[in-house]
C-alpha positions as CSV (number, residue, x, y, z in Angstrom):
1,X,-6.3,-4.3,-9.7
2,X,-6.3,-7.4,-7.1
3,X,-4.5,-7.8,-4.1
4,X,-3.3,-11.1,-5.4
5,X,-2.0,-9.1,-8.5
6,X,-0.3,-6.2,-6.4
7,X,1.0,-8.7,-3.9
8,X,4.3,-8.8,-6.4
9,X,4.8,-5.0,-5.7
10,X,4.4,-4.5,-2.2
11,X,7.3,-3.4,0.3
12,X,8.9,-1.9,-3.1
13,X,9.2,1.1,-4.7
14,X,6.7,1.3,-7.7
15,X,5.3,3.8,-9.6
16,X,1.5,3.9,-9.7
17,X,-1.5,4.7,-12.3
18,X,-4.6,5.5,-10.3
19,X,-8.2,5.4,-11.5
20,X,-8.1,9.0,-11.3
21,X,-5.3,9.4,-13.8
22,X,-3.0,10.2,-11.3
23,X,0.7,8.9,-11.2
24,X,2.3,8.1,-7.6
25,X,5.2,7.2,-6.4
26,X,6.2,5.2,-3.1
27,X,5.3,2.2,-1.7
28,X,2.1,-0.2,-1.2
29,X,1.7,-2.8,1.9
30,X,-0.9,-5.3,3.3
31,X,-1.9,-5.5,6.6
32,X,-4.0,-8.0,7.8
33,X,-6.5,-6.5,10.9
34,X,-10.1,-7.8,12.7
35,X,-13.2,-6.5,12.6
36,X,-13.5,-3.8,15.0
37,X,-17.2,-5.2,16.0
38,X,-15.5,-8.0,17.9
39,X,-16.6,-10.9,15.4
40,X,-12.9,-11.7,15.0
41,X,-13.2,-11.9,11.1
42,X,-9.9,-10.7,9.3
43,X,-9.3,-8.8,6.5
44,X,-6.3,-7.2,4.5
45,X,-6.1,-3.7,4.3
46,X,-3.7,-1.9,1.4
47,X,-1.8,1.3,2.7
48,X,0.4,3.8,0.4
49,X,3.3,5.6,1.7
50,X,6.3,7.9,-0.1
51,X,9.4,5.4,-0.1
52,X,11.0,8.5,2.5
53,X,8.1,7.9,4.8
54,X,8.0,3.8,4.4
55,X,11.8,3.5,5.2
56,X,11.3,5.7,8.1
57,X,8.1,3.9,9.5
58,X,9.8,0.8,9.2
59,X,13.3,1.8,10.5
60,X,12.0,4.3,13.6
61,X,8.5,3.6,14.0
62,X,7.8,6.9,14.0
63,X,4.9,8.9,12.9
64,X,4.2,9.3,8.9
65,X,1.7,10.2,6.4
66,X,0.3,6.8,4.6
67,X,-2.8,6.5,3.2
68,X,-5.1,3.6,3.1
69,X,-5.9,2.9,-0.5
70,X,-8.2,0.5,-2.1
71,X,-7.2,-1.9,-4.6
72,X,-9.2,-1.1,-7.1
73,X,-8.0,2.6,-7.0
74,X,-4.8,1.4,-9.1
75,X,-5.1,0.4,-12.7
76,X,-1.3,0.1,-13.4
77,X,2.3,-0.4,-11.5
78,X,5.4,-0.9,-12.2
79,X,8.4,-1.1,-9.9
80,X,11.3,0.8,-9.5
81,X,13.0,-1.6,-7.5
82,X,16.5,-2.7,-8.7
């Protein structure tokens, strides 16, 4: 899947179909961030997160366990979102 595709799910809950045939539950977000060799390019980077951990992160800031996850890792979503 594309990041223009997944850009409809993200900051909601979804469920997730991985390439690996896993299902996952929680919540995918982009973040755009530079190249670390000083060039200055940007690029968007897709994280995962459980919703617990997401609606901690973004209501304390605090430390949680999210995962950087490629795109082309899911094959399906569908939210959960009402």
């Amino acid at each position: 899947m594309d990041l223009d595709h997944l850009s409809n799910y993200t900051h909601k809950h979804c469920r997730f179909k991985l390439r690996s045939g896993k299902e996952v539950y929680g919540v995918v977000w982009e973040v755009e961030t530079t190249d670390p060799s000083g060039n200055g390019e940007a690029s968007t980077r897709l994280f995962f997160a459980s919703v617990r951990d997401y609606e901690r992160l973004q209501q304390t800031r605090s430390p949680v366990n999210v995962i950087a996850m490629q795109p082309e890792e899911i094959v399906l979503v569908e939210s959960l979102a009402s």
